[in-house]
C-alpha positions as CSV (number, residue, x, y, z in Angstrom):
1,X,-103.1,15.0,26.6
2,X,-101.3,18.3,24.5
3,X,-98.9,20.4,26.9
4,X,-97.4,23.6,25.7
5,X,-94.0,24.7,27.4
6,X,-93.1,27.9,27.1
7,X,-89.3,28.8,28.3
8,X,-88.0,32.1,28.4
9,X,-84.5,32.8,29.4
10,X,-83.1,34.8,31.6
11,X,-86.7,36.1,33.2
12,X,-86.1,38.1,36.0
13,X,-89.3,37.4,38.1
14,X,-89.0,40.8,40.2
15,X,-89.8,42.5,36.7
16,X,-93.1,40.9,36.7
17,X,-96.3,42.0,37.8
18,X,-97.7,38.7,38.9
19,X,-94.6,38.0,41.3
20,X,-94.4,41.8,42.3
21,X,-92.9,43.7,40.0
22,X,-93.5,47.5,39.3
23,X,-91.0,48.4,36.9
24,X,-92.2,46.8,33.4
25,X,-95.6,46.4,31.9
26,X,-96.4,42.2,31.7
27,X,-100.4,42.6,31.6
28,X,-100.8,38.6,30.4
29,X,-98.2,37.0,33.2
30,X,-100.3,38.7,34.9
31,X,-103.7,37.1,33.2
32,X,-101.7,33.4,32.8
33,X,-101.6,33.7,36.5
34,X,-105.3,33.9,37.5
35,X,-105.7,31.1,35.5
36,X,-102.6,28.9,36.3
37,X,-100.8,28.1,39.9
38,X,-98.2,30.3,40.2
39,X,-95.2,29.3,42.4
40,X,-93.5,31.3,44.7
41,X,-90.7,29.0,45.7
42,X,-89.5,28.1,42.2
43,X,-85.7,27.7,42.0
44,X,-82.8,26.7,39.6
45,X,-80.3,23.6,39.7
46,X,-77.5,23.6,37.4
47,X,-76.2,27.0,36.0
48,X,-76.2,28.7,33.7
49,X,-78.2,27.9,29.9
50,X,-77.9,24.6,28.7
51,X,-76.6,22.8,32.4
52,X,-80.2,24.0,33.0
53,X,-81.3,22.5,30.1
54,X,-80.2,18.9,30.5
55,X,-82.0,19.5,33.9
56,X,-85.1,19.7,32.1
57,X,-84.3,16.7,30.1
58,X,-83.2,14.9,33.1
59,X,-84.6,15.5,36.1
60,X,-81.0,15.7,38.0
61,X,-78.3,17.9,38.8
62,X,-75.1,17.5,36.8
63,X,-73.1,20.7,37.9
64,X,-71.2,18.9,40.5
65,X,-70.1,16.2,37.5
66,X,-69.6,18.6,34.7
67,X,-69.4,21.8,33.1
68,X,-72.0,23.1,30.1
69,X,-71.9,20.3,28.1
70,X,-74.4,18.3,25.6
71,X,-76.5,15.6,26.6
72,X,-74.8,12.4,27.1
73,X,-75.1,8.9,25.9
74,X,-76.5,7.5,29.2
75,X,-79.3,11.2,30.0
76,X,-82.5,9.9,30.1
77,X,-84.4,12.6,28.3
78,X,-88.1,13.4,28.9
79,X,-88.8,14.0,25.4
80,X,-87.1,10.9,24.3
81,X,-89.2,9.1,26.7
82,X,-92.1,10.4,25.3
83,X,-91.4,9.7,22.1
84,X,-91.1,6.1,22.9
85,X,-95.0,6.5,24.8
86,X,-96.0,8.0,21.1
87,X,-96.3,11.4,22.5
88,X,-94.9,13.7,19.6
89,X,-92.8,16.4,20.5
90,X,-92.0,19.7,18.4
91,X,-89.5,22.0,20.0
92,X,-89.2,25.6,18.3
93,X,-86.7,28.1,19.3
94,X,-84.1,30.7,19.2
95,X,-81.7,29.5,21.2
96,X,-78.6,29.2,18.8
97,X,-76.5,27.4,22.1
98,X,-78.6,24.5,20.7
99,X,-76.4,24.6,17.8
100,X,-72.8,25.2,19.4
101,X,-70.6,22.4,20.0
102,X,-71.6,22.0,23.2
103,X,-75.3,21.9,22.8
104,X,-75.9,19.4,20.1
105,X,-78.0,16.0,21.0
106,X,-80.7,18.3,22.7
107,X,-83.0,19.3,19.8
108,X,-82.5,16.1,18.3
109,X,-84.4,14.5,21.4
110,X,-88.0,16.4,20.3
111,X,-90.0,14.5,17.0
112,X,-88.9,17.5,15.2
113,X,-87.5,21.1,15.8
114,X,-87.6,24.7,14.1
115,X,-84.2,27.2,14.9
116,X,-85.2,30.7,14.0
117,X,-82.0,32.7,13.8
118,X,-80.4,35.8,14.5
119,X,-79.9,36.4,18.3
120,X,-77.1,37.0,20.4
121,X,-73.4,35.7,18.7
122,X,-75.5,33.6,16.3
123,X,-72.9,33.4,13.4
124,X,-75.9,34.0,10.7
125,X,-76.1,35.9,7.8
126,X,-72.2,36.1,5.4
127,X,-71.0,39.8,6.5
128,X,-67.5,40.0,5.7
129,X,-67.0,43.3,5.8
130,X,-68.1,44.7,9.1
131,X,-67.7,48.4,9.3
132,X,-66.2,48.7,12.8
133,X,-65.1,52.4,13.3
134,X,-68.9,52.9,12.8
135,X,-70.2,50.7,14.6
136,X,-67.3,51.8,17.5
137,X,-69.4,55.5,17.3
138,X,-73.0,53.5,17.7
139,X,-72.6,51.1,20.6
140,X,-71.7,51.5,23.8
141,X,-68.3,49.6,24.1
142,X,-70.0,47.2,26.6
143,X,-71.5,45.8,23.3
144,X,-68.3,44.4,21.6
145,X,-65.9,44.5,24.7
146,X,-63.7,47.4,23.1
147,X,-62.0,44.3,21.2
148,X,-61.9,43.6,17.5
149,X,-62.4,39.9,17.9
150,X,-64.9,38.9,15.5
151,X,-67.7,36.9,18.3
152,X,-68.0,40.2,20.1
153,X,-69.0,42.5,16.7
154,X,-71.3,39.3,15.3
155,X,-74.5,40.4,17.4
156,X,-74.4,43.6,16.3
157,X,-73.9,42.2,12.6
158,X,-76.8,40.4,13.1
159,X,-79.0,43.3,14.7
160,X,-77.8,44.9,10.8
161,X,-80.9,42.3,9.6
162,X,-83.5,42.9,12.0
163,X,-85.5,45.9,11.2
164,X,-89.1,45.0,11.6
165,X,-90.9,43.7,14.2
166,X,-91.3,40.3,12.5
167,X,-88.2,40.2,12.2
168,X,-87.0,39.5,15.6
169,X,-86.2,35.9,16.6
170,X,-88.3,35.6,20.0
171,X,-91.7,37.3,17.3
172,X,-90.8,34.3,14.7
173,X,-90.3,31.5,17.4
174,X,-94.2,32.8,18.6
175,X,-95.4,32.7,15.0
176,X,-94.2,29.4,14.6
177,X,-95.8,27.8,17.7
178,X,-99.5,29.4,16.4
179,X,-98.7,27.8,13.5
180,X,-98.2,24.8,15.2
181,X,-100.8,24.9,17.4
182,X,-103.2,26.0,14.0
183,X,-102.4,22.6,12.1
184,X,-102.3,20.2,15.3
185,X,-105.1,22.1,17.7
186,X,-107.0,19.0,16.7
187,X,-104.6,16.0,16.9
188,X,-103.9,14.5,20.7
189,X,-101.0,13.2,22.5
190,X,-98.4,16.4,21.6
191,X,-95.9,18.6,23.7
192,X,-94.8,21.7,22.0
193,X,-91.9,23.9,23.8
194,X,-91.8,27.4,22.4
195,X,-88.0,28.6,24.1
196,X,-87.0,32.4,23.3
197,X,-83.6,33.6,24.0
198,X,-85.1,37.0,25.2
199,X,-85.2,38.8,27.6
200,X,-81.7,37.3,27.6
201,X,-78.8,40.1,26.6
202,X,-78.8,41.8,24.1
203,X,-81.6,44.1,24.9
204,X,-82.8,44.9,22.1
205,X,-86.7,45.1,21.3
206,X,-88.8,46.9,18.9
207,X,-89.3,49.9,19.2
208,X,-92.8,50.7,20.2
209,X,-92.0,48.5,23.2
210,X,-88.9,50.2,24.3
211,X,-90.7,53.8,23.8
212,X,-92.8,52.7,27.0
213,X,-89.6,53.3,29.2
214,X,-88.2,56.9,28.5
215,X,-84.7,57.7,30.2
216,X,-83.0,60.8,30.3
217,X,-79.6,58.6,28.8
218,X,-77.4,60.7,25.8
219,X,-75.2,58.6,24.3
220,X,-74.2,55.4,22.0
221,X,-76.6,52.4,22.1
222,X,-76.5,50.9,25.8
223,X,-78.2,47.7,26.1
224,X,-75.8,45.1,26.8
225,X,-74.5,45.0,30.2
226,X,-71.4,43.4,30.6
227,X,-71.3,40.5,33.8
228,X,-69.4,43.0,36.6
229,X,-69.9,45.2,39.0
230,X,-71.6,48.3,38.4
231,X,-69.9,51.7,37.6
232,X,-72.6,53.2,35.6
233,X,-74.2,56.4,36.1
234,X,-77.7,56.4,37.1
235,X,-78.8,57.5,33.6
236,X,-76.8,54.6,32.1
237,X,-78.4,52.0,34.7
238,X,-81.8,53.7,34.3
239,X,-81.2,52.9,30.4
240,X,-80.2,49.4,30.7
241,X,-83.4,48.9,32.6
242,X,-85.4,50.3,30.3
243,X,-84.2,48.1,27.4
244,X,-84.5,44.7,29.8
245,X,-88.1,46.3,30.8
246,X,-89.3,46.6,26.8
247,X,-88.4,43.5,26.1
248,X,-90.4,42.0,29.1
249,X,-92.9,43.6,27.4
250,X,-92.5,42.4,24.4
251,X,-92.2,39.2,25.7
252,X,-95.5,39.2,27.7
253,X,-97.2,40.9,24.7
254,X,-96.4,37.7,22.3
255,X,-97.2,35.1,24.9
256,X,-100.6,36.8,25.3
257,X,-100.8,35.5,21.9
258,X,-100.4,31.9,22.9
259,X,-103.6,33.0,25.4
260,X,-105.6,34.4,22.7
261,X,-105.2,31.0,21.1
262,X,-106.1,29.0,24.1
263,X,-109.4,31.2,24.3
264,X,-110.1,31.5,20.6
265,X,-109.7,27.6,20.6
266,X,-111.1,26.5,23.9
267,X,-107.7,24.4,24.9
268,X,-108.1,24.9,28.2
269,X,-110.4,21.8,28.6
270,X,-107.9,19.5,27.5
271,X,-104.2,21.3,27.2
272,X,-101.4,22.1,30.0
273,X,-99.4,25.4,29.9
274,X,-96.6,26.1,31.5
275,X,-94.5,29.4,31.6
276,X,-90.9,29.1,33.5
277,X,-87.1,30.1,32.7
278,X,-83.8,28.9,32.8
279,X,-82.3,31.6,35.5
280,X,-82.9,35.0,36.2
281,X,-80.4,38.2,35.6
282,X,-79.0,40.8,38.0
283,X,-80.3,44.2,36.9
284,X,-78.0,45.9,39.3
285,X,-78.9,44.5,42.6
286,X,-76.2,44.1,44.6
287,X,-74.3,46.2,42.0
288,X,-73.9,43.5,40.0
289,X,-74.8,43.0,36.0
290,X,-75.7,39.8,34.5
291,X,-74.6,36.1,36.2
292,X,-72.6,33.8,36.7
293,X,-69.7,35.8,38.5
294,X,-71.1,37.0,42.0
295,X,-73.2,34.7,44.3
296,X,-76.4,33.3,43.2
297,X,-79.0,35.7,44.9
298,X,-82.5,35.3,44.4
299,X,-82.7,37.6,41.4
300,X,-81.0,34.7,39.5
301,X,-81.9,31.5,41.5
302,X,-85.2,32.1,42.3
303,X,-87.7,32.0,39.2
304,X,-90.6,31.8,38.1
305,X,-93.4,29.0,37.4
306,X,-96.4,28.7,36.5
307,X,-98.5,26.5,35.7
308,X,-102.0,25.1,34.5
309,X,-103.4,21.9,34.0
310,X,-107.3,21.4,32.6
311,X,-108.1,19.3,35.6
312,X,-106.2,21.3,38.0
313,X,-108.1,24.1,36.3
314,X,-110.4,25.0,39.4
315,X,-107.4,26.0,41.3
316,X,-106.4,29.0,38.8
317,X,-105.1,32.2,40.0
318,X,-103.9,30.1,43.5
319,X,-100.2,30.4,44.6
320,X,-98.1,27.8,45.9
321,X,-95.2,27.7,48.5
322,X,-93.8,24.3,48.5
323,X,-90.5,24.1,47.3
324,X,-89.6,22.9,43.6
325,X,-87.3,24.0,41.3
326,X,-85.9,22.9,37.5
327,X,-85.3,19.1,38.4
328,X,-88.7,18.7,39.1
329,X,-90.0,19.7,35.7
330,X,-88.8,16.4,33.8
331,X,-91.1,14.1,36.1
332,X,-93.8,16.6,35.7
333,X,-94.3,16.7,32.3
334,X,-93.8,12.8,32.1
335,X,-96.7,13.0,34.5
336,X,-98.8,14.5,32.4
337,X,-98.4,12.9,29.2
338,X,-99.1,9.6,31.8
339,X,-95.8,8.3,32.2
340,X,-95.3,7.7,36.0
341,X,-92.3,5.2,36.0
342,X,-89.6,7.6,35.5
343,X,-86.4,6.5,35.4
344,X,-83.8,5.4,38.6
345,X,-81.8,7.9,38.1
346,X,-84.1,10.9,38.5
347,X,-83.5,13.2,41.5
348,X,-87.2,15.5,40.5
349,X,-90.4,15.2,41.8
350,X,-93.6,15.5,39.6
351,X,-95.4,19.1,41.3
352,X,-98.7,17.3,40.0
353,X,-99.9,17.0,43.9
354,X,-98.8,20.2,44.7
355,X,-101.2,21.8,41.7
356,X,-104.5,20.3,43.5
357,X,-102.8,21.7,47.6
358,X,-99.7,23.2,49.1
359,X,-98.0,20.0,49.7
360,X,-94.5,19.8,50.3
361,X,-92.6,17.3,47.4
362,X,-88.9,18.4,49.0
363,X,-87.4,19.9,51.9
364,X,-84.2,21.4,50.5
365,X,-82.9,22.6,46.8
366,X,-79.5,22.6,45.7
367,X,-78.1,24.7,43.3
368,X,-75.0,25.6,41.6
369,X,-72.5,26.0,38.8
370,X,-69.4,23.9,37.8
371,X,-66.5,25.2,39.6
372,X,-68.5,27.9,41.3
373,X,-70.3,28.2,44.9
374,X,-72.8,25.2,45.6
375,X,-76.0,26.4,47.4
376,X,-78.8,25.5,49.3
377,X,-82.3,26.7,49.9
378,X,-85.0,25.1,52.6
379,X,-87.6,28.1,50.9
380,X,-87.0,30.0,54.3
381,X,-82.9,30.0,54.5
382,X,-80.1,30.4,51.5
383,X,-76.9,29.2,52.4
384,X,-74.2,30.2,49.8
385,X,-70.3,27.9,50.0
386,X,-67.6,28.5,48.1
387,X,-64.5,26.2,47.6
388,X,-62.1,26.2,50.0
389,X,-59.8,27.3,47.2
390,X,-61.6,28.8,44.0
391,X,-58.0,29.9,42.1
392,X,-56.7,26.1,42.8
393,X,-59.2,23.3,43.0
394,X,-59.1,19.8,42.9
395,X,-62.3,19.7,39.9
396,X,-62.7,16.8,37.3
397,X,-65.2,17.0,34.4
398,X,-67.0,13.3,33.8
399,X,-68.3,13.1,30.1
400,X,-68.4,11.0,27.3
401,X,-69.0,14.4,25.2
402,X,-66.3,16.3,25.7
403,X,-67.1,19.7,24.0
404,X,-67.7,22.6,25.9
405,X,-69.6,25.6,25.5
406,X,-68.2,26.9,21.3
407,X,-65.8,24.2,21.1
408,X,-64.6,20.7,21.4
409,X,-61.8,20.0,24.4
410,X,-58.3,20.8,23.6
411,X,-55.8,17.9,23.3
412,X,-54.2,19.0,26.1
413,X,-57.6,18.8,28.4
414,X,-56.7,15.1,28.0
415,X,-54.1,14.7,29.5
416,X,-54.4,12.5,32.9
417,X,-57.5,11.5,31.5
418,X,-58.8,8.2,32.9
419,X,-62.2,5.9,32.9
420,X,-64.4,5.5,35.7
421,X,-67.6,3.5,36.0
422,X,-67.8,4.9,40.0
423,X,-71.5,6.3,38.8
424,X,-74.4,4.3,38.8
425,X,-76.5,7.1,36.5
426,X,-73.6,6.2,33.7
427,X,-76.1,2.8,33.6
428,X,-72.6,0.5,33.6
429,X,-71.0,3.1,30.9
430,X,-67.6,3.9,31.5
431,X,-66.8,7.8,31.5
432,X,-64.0,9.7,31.1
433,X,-62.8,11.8,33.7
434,X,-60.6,14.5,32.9
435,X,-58.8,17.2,35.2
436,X,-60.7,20.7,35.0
437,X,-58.1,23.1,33.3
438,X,-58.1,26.8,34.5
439,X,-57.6,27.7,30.8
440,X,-60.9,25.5,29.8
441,X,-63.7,27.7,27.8
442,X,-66.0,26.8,30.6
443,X,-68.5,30.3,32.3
444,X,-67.7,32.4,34.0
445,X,-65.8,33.7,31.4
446,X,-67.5,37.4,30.7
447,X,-66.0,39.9,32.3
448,X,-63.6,37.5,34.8
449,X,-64.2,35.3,37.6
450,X,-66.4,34.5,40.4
451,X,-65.8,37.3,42.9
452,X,-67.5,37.4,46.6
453,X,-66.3,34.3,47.0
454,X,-67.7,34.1,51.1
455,X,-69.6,31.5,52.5
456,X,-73.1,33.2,53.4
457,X,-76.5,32.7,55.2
458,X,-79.7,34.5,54.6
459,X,-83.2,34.4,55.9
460,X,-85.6,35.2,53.3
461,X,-88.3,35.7,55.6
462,X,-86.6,38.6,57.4
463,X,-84.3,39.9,54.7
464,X,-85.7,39.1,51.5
465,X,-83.4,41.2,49.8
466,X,-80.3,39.1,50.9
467,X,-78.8,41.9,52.2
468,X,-77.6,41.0,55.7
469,X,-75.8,38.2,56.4
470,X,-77.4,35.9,59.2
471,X,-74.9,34.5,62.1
472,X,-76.5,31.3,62.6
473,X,-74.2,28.1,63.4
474,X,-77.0,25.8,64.1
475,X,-79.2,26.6,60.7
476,X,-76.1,26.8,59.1
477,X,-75.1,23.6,60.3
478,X,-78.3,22.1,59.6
479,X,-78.2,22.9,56.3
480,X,-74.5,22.0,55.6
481,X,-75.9,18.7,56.9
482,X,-79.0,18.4,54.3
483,X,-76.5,19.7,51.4
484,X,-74.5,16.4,51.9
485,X,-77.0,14.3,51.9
486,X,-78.3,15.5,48.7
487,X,-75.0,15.9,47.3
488,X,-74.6,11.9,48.3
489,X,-78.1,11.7,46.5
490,X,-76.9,13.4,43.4
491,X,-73.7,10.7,43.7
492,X,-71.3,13.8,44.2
493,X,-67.6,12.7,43.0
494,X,-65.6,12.8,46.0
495,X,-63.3,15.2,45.2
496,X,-66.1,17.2,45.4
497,X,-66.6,17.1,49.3
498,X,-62.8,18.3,49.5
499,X,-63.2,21.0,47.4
500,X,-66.0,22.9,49.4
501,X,-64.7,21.6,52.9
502,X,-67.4,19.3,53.2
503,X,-67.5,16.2,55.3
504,X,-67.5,13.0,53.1
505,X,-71.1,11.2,53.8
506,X,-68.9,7.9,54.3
């Protein structure tokens, strides 16, 4: 068995075609879809990049336990399991979070790995002189945060190196997994995971893609929006659009690539592909920009998959409304290397019964960030609480890794640290538990933090758009209900249930 798993981040799934979408050109998510099963109630876990990251390593929440962190020693991880079932695994990507301080002991999970560089706050190529006053005149201040600290100029450094098409990280992380899938196409027993950092911010795309979304916007390069609420003119929003829509595009065109291949090759017969991402982005729904600070609507928590499998094949171009979301990935992809006996600790479900019918495999989703709202969808209701207190909580962070996001913990983080072996998924480990400090660099941290901070109810079935609060004590309290239970499943710290004014499951 060969699976290729392709993850995009930050996919909005409103901008595509196949879920909807009229506002950007994605012609081969589109033609995946008639041949995959595309899922229509897809959702995240733990927010934002690389939380959701261990969950596709693990196959279990860990916002309620800790912040973005790396992998820890006791994470079962599905490629390591793999590797041990000689399954080879080759992960190629842009994702330069990998290669922070608090994303190392992922890519050293796969068989091997490729990083292509230059996206985002990469710090890649030796600039020391960065001419500022210039570069003030050509971006929009969104783009460096009107401050001179050096992170906030480095992307725009970097963009100073990429000229051509070829040379933009998300087209080199597609050329690399053709020529991956050119020398192996023959071999057996393989996963390859293309990731791309786009469409994530920057929005930045070649330029034959972004000249399929003309705006009537004058002014300095606008294609970073900064995570707040919108004051932008509707040129400037129009404009932002535009550069998230082209590099949709550009994304859709490359993975058409990986589709050519399948055809030229004939890999459907005995090759999976599946095409998901890590979170969405708010566009200006809500008028809001980017994640992380305001509630988690559907334009973030609610994502796309798809998927195909050679003998699910006969069910291409059907859609699915079970519930899943990012947990249940781990399992599946064990699944289909033939690894059934996942580990204990492993809160997914493998979708591979809901790719031959529309089977149910869970009743609710939880979803979340560290410090932030937790969040619950049965597919029909969301139900959004906040802690009782967001400015003062009673939060620990349990790691044996402490680093967070671009650095390691500060002394002073450890102070009242303690260890705890209260966790059975610590397999007997002891782990440290430290108190959460408000001055941790933990998200959000663009732009400020969470705002809206009002426990909600929707009903997706009458207000899609989440725009009208539903006053419902008995769903509401039937999903209060449910999100303990799972938060008991997930073996919740019990501070936890104090901090959202939840009753303890004891």
């Amino acid at each position: 068995m060969r699976t290729v798993f392709v993850l995009m981040d930050s996919l909005n799934r409103r901008a595509m075609e196949c879920y909807g979408g009229k506002w950007a050109k994605t012609p081969n998510f589109t033609r995946f879809s008639e041949r995959a099963v595309t899922f229509d109630n897809h959702y995240t876990g733990s927010l934002p990049c690389m939380p959701a990251r261990r969950e596709l390593h693990t196959g279990r929440l860990n916002f309620l336990h800790r912040s973005w962190g790396p992998m820890e020693p006791y994470d079962d991880s599905a490629t390591e399991i793999l590797k041990r079932r000689d399954v080879y695994s080759h992960m190629i990507t842009d994702h330069y979070h990998y290669f922070e301080d608090g994303g190392w002991s992922y890519h050293t999970r796969y068989s091997s790995w490729e990083n292509m560089r230059g996206q985002e706050w990469d710090p890649w190529k030796g600039l020391v002189d960065w001419p500022l006053d210039e570069w003030r005149e050509t971006y929009h201040h969104f783009a460096h945060g009107e401050t001179d600290r050096a992170k906030r100029w480095r992307h725009i450094a970097n963009r100073q190196f990429i000229r051509e098409e070829e040379d933009f990280p998300a087209v080199q992380c597609f050329k690399h997994g053709l020529e991956f899938l050119e020398r192996n196409k023959k071999a057996d027993d393989w996963m390859l995971q293309i990731e791309t950092f786009s469409p994530h911010e920057p929005f930045i795309a070649p330029q034959r893609f972004r000249d399929m979304y003309p705006t009537d916007y004058q002014g300095p390069i606008l294609d970073w929006p900064r995570y707040k609420r919108v004051e932008e003119t509707p040129e400037q929003i129009a404009e932002i659009r535009a550069n998230y829509a082209a590099m949709m595009t550009m994304c859709d065109e490359y993975f058409g690539q990986i589709l050519d291949f399948f055809d030229a090759n004939d890999m459907w017969k005995d090759t999976a592909l599946v095409l998901t991402t890590d979170h969405g982005f708010m566009l200006s729904e809500h008028d809001w920009w980017g994640k992380n600070r305001m509630p988690y609507y559907d334009e973030v928590a609610h994502i796309p998959l798809m998927v195909y499998h050679p003998d699910h094949a006969d069910k291409g171009g059907e859609r699915r409304s079970s519930l899943t979301q990012t947990i249940d990935l781990m399992p599946t992809l064990l699944d289909f290397h033939g690894e059934t006996d996942v580990p204990s600790d492993v809160e997914g479900r493998s979708i591979r019964p809901v790719l031959e019918s529309d089977q149910p495999i869970r009743d609710a989703a939880l979803y979340g960030m560290f410090g932030g709202p937790i969040d619950i969808t049965d597919g029909r209701y969301t139900y959004f609480r906040y802690p009782v207190d967001v400015e003062n909580q009673e939060i620990n962070e349990y790691t044996l890794m402490p680093a967070h996001q671009g650095s390691l913990f500060k002394i002073h983080e450890f102070e009242g640290a303690e260890l705890t072996t209260e966790f059975k998924f610590s397999k007997g480990a002891p782990i440290l538990k430290l108190p959460g400090h408000k001055d941790a660099e933990r998200p959000p941290v663009q732009g400020g933090g969470i705002a809206d901070c009002v426990n909600v109810l929707y009903d997706l079935q009458t207000d899609p758009g989440q725009t009208t609060p539903l006053d419902d004590p008995e769903v509401e309290a039937r999903l209060i209900a449910r999100m303990v239970e799972m938060m008991a499943e997930n073996e919740a710290p019990p501070e936890a249930y104090r901090r959202y004014g939840l009753p303890s499951p004891e």
